[in-house]
C-alpha positions as CSV (number, residue, x, y, z in Angstrom):
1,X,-13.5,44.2,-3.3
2,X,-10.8,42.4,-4.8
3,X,-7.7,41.8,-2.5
4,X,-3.9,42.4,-3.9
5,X,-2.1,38.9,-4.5
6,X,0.1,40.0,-2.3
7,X,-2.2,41.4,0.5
8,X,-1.5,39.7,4.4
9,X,-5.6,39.5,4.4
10,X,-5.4,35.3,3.2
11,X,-2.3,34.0,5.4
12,X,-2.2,30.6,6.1
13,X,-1.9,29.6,10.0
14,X,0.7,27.8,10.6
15,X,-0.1,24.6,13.0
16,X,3.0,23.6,14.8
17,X,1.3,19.9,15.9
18,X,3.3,16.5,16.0
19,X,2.4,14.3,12.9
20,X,0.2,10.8,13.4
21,X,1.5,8.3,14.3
22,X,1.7,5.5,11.0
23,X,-1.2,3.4,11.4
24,X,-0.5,-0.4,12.4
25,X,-2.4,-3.1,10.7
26,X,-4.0,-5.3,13.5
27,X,-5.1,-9.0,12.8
28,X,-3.1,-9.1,9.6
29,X,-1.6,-12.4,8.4
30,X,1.9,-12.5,7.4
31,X,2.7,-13.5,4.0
32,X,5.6,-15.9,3.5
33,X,6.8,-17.2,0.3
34,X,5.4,-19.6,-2.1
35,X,1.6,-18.7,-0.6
36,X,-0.9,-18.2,-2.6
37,X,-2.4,-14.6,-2.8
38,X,-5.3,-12.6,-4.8
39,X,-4.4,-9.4,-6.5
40,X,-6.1,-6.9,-8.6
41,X,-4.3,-8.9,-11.7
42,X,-5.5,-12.4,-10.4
43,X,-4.3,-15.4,-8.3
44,X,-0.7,-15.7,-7.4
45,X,1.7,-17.3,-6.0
46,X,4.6,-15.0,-3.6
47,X,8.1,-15.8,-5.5
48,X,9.8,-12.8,-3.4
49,X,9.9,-10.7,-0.7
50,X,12.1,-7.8,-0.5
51,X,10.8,-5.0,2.6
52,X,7.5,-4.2,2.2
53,X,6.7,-5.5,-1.7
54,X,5.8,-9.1,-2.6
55,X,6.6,-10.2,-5.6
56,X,3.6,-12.4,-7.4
57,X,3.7,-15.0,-10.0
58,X,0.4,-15.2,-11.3
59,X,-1.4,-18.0,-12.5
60,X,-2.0,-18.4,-16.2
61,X,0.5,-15.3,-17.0
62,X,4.2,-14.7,-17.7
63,X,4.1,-11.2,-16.1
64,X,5.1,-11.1,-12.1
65,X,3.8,-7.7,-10.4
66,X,5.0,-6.1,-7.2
67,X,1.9,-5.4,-4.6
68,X,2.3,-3.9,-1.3
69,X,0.6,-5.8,1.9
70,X,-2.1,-4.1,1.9
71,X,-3.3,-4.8,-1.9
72,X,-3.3,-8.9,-1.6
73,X,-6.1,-10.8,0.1
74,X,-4.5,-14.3,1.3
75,X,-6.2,-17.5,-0.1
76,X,-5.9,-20.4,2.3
77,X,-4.6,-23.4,1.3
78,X,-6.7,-26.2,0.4
């Protein structure tokens, strides 16, 4: 049997829970400028930092591309 669109039968239950708490990244190194960093788009270097985005210069490129923490793997220095 078919049930109206407007029918009570499919009501969503409301959950009244509090939200999770944002997930801390343990163990991460912090990223300063001028270190060199891997992204999707290739090496770079960090020319800027401006709250949670990074701005790369990357190698071999005249584009610069803002990553999040999350999306760069440090490259130690040599």
């Amino acid at each position: 049997m078919r049930q109206s669109r407007f029918s009570p039968y499919k009501r969503f239950q409301k959950i009244d829970r509090p939200l999770d708490p944002p997930r801390k990244m343990v163990g991460h190194l912090a990223v300063k400028i001028n270190d060199r960093v891997e992204t999707a788009h290739g090496a770079g270097t960090v020319v800027k930092i401006s709250d949670d985005r990074y701005l790369i210069a990357l190698d071999g490129q005249l584009g610069k591309v803002w990553e999040r923490l999350r999306s760069l793997k440090f490259v130690p220095s040599k």
